[in-house]
N, CA, C and O atoms as CSV, one atom per row, in Angstrom:
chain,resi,resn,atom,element,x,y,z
A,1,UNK,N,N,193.687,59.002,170.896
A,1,UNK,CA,C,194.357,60.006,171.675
A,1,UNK,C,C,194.914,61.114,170.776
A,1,UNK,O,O,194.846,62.326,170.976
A,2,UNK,N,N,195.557,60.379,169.603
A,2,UNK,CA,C,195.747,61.988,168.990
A,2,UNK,C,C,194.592,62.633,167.976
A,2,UNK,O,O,194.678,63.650,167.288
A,3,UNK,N,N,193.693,61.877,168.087
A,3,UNK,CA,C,192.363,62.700,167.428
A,3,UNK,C,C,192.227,63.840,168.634
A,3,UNK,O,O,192.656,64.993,168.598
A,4,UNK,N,N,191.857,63.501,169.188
A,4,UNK,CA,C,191.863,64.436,171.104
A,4,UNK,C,C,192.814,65.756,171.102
A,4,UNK,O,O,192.407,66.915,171.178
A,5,UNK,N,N,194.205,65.322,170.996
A,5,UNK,CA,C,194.978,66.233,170.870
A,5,UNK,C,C,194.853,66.802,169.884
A,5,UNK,O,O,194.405,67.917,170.153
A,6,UNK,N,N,194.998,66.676,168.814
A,6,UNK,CA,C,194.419,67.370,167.794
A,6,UNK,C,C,193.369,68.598,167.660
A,6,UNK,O,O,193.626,69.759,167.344
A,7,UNK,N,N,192.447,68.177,167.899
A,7,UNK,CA,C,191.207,68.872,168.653
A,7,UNK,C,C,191.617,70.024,169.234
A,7,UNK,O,O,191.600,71.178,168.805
A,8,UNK,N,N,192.009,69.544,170.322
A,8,UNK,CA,C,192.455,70.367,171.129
A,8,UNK,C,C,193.334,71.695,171.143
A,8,UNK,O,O,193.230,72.811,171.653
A,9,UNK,N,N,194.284,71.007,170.305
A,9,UNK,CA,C,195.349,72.457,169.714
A,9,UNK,C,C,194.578,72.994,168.895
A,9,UNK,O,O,194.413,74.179,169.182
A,10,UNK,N,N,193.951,72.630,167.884
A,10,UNK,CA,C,192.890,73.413,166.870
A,10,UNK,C,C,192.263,74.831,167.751
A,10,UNK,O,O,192.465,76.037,167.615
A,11,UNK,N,N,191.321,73.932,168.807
A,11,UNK,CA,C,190.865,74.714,169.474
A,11,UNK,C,C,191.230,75.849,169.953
A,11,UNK,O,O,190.504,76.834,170.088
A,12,UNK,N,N,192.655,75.734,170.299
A,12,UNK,CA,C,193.422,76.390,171.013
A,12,UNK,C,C,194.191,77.932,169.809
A,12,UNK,O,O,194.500,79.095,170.069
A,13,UNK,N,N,194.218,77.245,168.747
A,13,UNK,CA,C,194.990,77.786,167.875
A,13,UNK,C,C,193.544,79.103,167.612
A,13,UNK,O,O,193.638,80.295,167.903
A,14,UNK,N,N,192.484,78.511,167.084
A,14,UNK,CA,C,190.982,79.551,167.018
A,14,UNK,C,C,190.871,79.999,167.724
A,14,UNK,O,O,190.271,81.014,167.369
A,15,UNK,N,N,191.109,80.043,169.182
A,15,UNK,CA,C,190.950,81.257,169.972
A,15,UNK,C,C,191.979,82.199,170.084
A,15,UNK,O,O,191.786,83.413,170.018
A,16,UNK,N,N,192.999,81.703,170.240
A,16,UNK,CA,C,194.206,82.497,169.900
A,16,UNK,C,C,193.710,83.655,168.956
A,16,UNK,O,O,193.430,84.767,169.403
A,17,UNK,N,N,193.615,83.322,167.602
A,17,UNK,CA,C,193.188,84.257,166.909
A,17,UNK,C,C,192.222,85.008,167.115
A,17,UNK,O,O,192.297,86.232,167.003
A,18,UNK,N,N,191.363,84.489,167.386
A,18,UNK,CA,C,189.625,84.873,167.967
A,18,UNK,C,C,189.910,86.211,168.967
A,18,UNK,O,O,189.041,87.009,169.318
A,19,UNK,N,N,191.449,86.261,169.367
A,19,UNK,CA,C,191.505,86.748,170.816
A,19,UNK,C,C,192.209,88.162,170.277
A,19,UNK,O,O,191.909,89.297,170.648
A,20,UNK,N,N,193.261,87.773,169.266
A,20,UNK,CA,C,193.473,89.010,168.738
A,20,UNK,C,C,192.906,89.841,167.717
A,20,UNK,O,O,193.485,90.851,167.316
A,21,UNK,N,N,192.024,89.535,167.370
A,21,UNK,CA,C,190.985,89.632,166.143
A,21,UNK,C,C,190.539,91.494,166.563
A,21,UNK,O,O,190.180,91.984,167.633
A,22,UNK,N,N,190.756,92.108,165.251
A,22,UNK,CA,C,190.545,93.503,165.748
A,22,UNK,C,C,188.817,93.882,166.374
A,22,UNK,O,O,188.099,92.926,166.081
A,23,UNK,N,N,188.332,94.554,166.833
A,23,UNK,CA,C,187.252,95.035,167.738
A,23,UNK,C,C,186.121,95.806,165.761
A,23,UNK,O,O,186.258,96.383,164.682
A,24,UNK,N,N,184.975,94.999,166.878
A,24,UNK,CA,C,184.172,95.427,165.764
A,24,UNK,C,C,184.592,96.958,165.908
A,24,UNK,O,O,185.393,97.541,166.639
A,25,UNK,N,N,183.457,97.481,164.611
A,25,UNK,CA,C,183.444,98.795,164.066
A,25,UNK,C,C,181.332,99.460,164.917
A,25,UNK,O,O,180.175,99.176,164.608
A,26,UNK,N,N,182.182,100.659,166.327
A,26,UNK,CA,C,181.024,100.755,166.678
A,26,UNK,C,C,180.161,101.626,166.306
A,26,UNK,O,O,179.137,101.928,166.919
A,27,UNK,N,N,180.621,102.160,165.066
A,27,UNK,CA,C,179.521,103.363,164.228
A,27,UNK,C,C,178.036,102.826,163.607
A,27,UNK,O,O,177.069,103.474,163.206
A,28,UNK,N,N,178.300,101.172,163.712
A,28,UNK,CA,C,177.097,100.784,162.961
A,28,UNK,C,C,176.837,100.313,161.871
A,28,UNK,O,O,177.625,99.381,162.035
A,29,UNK,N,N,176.341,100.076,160.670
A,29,UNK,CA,C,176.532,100.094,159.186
A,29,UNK,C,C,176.785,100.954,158.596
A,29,UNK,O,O,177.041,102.053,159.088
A,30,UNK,N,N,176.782,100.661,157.208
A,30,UNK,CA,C,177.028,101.505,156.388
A,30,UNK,C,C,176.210,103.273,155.643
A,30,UNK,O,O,175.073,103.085,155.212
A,31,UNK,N,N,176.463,104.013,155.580
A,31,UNK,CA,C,175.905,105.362,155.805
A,31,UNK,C,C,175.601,105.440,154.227
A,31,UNK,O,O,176.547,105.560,153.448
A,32,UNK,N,N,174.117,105.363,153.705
A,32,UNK,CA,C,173.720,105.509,152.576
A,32,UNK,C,C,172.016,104.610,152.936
A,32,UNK,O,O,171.440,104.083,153.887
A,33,UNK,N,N,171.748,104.945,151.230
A,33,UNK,CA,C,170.224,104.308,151.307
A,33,UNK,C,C,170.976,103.076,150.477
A,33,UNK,O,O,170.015,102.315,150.362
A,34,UNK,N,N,171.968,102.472,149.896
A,34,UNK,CA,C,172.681,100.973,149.294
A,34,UNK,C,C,172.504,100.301,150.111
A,34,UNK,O,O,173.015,100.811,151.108
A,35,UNK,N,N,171.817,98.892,150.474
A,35,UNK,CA,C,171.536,97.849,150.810
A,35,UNK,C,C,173.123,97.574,151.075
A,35,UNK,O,O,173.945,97.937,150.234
A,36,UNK,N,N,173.618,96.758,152.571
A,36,UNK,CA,C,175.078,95.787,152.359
A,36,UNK,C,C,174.876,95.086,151.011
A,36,UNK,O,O,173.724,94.842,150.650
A,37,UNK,N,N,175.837,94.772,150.303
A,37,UNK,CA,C,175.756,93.600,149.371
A,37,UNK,C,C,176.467,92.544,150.356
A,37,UNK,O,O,177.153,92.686,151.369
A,38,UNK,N,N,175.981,91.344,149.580
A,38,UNK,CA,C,176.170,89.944,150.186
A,38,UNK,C,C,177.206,89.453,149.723
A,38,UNK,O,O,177.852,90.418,149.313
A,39,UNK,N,N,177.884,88.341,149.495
A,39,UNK,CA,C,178.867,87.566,149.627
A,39,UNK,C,C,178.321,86.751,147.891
A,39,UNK,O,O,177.094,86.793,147.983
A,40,UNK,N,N,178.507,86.388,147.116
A,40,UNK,CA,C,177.974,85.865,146.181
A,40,UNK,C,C,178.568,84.375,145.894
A,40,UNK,O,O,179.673,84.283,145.359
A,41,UNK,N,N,177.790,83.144,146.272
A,41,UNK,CA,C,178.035,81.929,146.135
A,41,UNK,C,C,177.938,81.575,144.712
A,41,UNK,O,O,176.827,81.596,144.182
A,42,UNK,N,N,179.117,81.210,143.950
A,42,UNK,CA,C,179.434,81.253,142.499
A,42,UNK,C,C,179.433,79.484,142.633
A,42,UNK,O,O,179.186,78.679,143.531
A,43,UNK,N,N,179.903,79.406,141.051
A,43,UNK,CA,C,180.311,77.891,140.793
A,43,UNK,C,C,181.258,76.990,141.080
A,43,UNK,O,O,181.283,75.825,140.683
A,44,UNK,N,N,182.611,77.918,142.274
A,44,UNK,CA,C,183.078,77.417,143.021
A,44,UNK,C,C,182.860,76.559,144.058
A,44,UNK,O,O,183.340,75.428,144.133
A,45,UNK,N,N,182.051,77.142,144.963
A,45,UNK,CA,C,180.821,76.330,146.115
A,45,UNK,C,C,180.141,75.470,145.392
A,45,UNK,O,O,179.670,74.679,146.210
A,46,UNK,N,N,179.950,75.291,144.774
A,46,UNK,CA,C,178.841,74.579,143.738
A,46,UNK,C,C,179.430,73.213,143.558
A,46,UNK,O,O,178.802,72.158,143.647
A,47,UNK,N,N,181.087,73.389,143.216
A,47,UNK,CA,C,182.152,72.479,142.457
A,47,UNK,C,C,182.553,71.726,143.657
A,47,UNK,O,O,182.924,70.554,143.723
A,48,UNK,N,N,182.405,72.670,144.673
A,48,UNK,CA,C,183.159,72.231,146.384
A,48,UNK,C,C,182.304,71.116,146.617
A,48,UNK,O,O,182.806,69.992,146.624
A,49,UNK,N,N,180.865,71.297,146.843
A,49,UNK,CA,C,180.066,70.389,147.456
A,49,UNK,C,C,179.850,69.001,146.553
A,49,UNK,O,O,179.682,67.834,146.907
A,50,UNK,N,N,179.904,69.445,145.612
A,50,UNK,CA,C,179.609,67.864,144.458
A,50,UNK,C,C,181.072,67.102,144.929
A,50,UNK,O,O,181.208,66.031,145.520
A,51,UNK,N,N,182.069,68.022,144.464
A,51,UNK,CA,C,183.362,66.832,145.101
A,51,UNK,C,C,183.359,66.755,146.468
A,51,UNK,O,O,184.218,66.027,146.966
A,52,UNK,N,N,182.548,67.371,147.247
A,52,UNK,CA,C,182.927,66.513,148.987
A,52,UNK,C,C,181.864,65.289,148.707
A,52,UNK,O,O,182.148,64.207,149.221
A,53,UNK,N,N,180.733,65.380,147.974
A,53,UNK,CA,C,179.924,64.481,147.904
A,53,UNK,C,C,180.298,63.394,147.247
A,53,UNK,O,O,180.052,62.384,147.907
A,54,UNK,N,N,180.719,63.209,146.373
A,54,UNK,CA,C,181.504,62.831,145.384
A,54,UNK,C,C,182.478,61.762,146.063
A,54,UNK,O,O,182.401,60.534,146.020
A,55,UNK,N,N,183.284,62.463,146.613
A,55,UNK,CA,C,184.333,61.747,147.460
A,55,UNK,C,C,183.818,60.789,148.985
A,55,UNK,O,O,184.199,59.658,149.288
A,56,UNK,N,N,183.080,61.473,149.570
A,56,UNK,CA,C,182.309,60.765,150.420
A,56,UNK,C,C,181.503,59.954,149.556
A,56,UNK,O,O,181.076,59.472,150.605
A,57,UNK,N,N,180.806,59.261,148.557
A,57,UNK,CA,C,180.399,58.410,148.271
A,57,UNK,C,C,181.232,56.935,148.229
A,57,UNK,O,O,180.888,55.825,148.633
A,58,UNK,N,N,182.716,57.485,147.438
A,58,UNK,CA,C,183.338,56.710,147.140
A,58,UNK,C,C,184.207,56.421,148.310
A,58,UNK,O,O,184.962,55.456,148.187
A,59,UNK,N,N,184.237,57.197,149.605
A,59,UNK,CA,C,184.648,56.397,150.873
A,59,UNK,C,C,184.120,55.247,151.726
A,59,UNK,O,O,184.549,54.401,152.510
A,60,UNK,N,N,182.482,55.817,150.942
A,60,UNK,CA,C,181.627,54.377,151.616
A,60,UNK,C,C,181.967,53.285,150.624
A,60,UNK,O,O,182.299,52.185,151.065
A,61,UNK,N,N,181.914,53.480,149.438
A,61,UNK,CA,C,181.644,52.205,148.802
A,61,UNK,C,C,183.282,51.548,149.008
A,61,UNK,O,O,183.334,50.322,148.917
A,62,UNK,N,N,184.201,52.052,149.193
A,62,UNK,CA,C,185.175,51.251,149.664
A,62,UNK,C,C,185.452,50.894,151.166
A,62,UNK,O,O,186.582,50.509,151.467
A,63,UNK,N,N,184.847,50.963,151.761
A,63,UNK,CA,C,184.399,50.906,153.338
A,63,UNK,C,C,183.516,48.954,153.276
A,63,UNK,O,O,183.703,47.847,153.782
A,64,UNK,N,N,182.656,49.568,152.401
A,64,UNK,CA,C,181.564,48.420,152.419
A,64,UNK,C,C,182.503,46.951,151.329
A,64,UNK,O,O,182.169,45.768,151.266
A,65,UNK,N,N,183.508,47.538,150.733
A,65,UNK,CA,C,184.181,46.462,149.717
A,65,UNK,C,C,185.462,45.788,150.781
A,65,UNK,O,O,185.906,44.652,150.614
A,66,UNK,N,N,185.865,46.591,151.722
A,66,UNK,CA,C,187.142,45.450,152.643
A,66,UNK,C,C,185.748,44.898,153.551
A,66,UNK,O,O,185.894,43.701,153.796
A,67,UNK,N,N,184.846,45.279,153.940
A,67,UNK,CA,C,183.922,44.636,154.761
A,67,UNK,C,C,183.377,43.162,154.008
A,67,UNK,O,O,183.116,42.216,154.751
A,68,UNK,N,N,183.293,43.082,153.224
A,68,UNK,CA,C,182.477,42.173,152.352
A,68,UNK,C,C,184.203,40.843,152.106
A,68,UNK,O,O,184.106,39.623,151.976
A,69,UNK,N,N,184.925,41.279,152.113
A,69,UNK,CA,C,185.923,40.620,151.287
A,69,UNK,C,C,186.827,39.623,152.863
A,69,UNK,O,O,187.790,38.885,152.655
């Protein structure tokens, strides 16, 4: 039940914002022959995913060690 609730206010809290969130920009892109540049995924993201992986490994293997015992 409070996973549920949880949820729920989350939900509630993202639209909230979602709701005041300023109004796109309706001119379009950007005015030049420059390509948008992108967002550049560095060695941060890189560091992120090995430790979620990382950590999720070691949630199973202690998952599977009170199971066994």
């Amino acid at each position: 039940m409070k996973k549920l609730i949880g949820l729920l206010a989350s939900l509630i809290v993202i639209g909230v914002f979602n709701l005041y969130a300023p109004p796109a920009d309706p001119g379009g892109g950007p005015v030049g022959d420059d390509p948008p540049v992108g967002v550049p995924i560095d060695g941060g993201a890189v560091a992120l995913l090995i430790g979620g992986a990382a950590y999720g490994v070691k949630k199973i293997r202690d998952k599977k060690k009170t199971i066994i015992k």
